[in-house]
N, C-alpha and C positions, 0 to 999 in steps of 0.2 A: 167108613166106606163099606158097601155091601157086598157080598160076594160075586155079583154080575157087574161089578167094575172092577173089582179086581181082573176077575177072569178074561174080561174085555181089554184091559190094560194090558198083562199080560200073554193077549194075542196078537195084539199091536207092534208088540216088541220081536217079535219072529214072522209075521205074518204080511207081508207088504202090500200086497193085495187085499188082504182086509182093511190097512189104516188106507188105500188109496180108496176103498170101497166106501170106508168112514168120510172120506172129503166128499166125494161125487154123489155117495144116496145114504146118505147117513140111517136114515128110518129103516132100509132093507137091511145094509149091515148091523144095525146095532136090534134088531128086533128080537133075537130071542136072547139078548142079555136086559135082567129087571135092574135097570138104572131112571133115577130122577130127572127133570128135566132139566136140571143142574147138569149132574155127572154125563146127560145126552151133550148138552153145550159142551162140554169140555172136550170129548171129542172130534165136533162139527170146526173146532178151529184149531189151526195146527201149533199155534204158540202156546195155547193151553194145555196140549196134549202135550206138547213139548216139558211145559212146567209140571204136569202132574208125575211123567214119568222120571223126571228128575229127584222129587220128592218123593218117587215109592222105592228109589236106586238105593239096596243097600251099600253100593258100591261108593267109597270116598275115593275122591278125586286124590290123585298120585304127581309129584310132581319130582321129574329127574335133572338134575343138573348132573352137567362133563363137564370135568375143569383140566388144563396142564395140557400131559402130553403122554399119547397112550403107546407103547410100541408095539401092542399086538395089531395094528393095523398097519397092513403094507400097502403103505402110497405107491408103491409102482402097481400091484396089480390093480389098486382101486381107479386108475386111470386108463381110460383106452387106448390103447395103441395105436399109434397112426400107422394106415392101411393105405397105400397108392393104389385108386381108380376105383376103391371104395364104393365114393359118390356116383360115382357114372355107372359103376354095375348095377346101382341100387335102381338108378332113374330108368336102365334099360330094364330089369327086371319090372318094374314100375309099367315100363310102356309094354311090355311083352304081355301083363295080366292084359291090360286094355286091348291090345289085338285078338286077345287069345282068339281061336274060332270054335274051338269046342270047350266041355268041362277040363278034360284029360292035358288039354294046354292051359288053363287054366289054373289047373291044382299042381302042374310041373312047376311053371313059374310065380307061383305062389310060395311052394316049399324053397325056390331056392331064393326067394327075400328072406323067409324066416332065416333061413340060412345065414345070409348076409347078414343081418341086422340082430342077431343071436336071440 
């Protein structure tokens, strides 16, 4: 591999806007990187791109298994608590964004979903 696939690889993997730039105008994005028209193809198609960056990942793949029974986890708080009219404050906050008539009712009944729905 050359060092303008590297570096192109490499930018791909942070860069979203470049690999979206690599699908839609590949010549534009990949122009000031010196790749073959091999290493061009690899990036014009997303499975390829997909396989090369798999093969440059010094990263091995991790696999975790949970077995039994753990007690540091508390089943009561991991469950929501039921809330009477909940539902219905949510749908009216729901209908109150939609009425709103300016920003200011807007961003009120906005905060008090996030409210509601935490």
């Amino acid at each position: 591999m050359k060092n303008g696939f590297k570096a192109a690889i490499a930018r791909v993997q942070h860069d979203y806007a470049f690999y979206i730039e690599c699908q839609a105008d590949p010549d534009t994005a990949l122009a000031s990187y010196s790749l073959s028209p091999e290493e061009q193809a690899i990036f014009r198609d997303p499975q390829r791109l997909a396989d090369a960056l798999q093969q440059g990942s010094s990263m091995r793949s991790i696999k975790v298994t949970i077995s039994g029974t753990h007690d540091w986890i508390n089943r009561a708080e991991a469950q929501a608590p039921e809330q009477e009219g909940v539902t219905e404050l949510i749908a009216h906050e729901i209908e109150s964004i939609r009425l709103a008539g300016n920003d200011d009712e807007r961003r009120e009944s906005t905060l008090r979903l996030v409210r509601l729905v935490g």
